[in-house]
N, C-alpha and C positions, 0 to 999 in steps of 0.2 A: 579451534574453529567453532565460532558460536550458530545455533540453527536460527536464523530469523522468522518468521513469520507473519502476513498479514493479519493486524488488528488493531479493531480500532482508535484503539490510543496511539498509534505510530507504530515504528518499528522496534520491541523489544525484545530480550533474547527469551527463546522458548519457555524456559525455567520460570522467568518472571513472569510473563505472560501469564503463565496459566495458574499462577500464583495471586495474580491482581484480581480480584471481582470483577465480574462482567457489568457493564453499566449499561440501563438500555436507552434505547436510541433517544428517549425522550428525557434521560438526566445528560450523554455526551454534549445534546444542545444549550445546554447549559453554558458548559462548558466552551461553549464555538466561538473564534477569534470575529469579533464585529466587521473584520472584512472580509470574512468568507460567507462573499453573495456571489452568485447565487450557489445554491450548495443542493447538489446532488440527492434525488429520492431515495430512501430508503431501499427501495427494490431496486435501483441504479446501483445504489453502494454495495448491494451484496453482491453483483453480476461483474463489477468492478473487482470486488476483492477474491471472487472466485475464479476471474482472468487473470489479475497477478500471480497467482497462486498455482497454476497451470502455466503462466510464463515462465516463472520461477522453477518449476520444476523441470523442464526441455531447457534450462540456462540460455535465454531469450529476453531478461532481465538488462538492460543497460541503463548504469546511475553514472550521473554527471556528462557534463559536457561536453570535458574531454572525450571520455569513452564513446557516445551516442557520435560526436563527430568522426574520428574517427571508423566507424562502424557506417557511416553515410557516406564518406569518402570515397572505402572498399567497395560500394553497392550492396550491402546490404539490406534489404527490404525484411519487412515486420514490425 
């Protein structure tokens, strides 16, 4: 069971993560896929990545489709 983590290069397993250099915000943009307009403030991105991360943690986390549908189905709310 690998620990995930939010960070900004996507989601890698802990180990690597914190193995990879940190890049800052002004070399990731570099790096940004040309169709990702409009893109999120910095002080957005952190408040964002500090909500996953607190989702994540109370398992409140729903990936893909399937899963989020089903969880709408049930009544679900969050």
């Amino acid at each position: 069971n690998k620990h995930f983590h939010a960070d900004p290069e996507g989601c890698l397993p802990a180990a690597e993560a914190e193995a990879t250099p940190e890049r800052s915000y002004r070399e990731q943009l570099d790096f940004l896929n040309p169709i990702a307009q409009p893109l999120a403030s910095r002080k957005l991105t952190r408040k964002l990545y500090k909500c996953i991360r607190k989702a994540a943690k109370h398992k409140q986390i729903r990936r893909g489709v399937k899963e989020v549908q089903k969880f709408i189905n049930k009544g679900e709310k969050g």
